[in-house]
Steps between C-alpha positions, in 0.01 A plus 500: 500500500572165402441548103821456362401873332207692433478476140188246544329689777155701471571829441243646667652279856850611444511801248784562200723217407842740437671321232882510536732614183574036478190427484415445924165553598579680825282710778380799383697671823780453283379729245506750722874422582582513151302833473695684784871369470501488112711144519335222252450196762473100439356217600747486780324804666215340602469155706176286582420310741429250259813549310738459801303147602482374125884518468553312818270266465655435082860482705364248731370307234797538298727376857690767547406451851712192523176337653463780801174591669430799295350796773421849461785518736800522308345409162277735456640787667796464299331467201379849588807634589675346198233755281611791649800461278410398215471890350798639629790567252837583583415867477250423779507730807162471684206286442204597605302169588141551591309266734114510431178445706483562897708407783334183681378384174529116447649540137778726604643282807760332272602844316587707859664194632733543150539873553616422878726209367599747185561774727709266735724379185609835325501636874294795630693791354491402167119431542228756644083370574239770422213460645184678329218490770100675517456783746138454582291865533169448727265733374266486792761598769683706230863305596780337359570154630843324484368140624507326200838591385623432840356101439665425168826645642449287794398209251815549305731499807307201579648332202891689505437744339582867614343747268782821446263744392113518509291682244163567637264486234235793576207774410630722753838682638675334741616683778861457694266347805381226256858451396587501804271230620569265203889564522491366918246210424685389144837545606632701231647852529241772508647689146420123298128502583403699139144598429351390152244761465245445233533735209324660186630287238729171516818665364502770759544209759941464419505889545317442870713213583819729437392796736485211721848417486414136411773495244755649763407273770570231276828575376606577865407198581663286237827733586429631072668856429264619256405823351178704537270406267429674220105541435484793304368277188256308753358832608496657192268184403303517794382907408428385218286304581327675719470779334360420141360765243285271315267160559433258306213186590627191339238202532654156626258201347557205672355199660663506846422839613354455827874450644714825331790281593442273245620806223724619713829539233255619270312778695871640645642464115202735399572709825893539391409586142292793673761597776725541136268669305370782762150313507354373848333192339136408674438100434151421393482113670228330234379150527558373143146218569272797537600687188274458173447585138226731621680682865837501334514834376318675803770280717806638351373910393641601766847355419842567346611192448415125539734244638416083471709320626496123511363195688426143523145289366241654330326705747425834439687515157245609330491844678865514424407420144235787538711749635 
């Protein structure tokens, strides 16, 4: 998007504003990051649309174009490219740069043209393209079809790039014939075509990526010598979750409740604290405008605990209040 973040969009359009440890008001995808790698990110992890155009257009203005025709070929590209380095330390090893949004988007034109340049500068093995793609199930004939993945593939060869591994995003098992299919029409090795199967709960989804060798396909690729994983802790939490003795219903009063998104950090903060405590936690979603002096107590009898957490303007504060 071309907001230079979304700290001043609706949360009900976008979701969570994820607030970074300096203060960056950052997607709430990045939460999730944060949540699964256990790293403390900056404002450096996340880039805008609007952010890469608004320091352009202030170097422009400033002349440190010398007078040039600024063009989203080099400047902006580069601009791009120049914030994929802006995290890394010295200790740096891999980053992990994520490209949003769908192939053939307009937005995202200028960002795959810097991943092909990027990829072209720091040369291809020091630089692998994942490519996360929908399998499409037809219910009616009862069938798995790999069109659509073949398209972006074909979209993104269409612009240089040259996906090295495909992760079909799906309900269902894939099959080696669908692998198959996808490896001879994508032009990438049958064994890199990975399945990302939908599972139970979110943090089972790193333990389904390893039994599909993501993490060794990777390293191969990048020529890494790395040891196996060890997951014991991440499986450990993963029972534990699954397998809770008690439940507790904690009420979440808020004003933005039609989209869960927009409490994201706060529903999977309540959801750790439960994994923890041996306590599957069931989140009662309340709509802080329709509580009152007089439904209040009926509302929450049924409850544990009550959570309130903030928002903007006056609306619906007094069923905060109330609560």
């Amino acid at each position: 998007y071309i907001n230079i973040d979304p700290g001043t969009m609706n949360p009900i359009q976008h979701g969570e504003v994820f607030v970074t440890d300096d203060g960056a008001e950052t997607d709430l995808d990045l939460g999730h990051y944060e949540r699964f790698i256990d790293e403390s990110l900056t404002r450096n992890s996340n880039v805008t649309t609007g952010k890469v155009y608004w320091s352009v257009l202030e170097k422009e203005r400033h002349g440190d174009f010398g007078g040039g025709t600024v063009q989203v070929i080099p400047h902006i590209t580069n601009e791009i490219k120049s914030r994929f380095h802006r995290s890394l330390s010295e200790e740096t090893e891999i980053a992990i740069i994520e490209v949003g949004g769908t192939v053939g988007d307009i937005e995202s034109q200028p960002y795959i043209e810097a991943i092909r340049q990027f990829q072209h500068d720091v040369g291809r093995e020091n630089c692998i393209l994942i490519h996360v793609a929908l399998m499409v199930y037809l219910p009616a004939s009862e069938e798995m079809k790999t069109k659509p993945i073949q398209m972006s593939v074909k979209e993104l060869q269409r612009l240089g790039i040259q996906p090295d591994v495909v992760v079909c995003r799906t309900e269902y098992e894939i099959d080696d014939n669908l692998k198959d299919k996808i490896s001879l029409f994508c032009n990438v090795p049958a064994s890199h075509v990975v399945q990302n199967l939908t599972v139970d709960m979110l943090y089972e989804a790193p333990l389904a990526m390893e039994k599909e060798h993501l993490a060794e396909i990777v390293c191969q690729s990048l020529k890494l010598d790395c040891p196996e994983p060890d997951l014991d802790e991440w499986k450990a939490m993963v029972q534990r979750a699954e397998n809770a003795h008690k439940k507790v219903t904690i009420a979440l009063v808020g004003k933005y409740v039609e989209l869960h998104d927009a409490y994201l950090s706060v529903a999977e903060a309540l959801r750790h604290g439960g994994i923890v405590n041996d306590a599957a936690v069931d989140i009662k979603w309340i709509d802080s405008e329709g509580v009152t002096r007089e439904n209040a107590a009926e509302t929450f009898a049924d409850c544990d605990g009550i959570i309130v957490p903030g928002g903007f303007g006056q609306r619906g504060i007094e069923g905060m209040i109330e609560a």
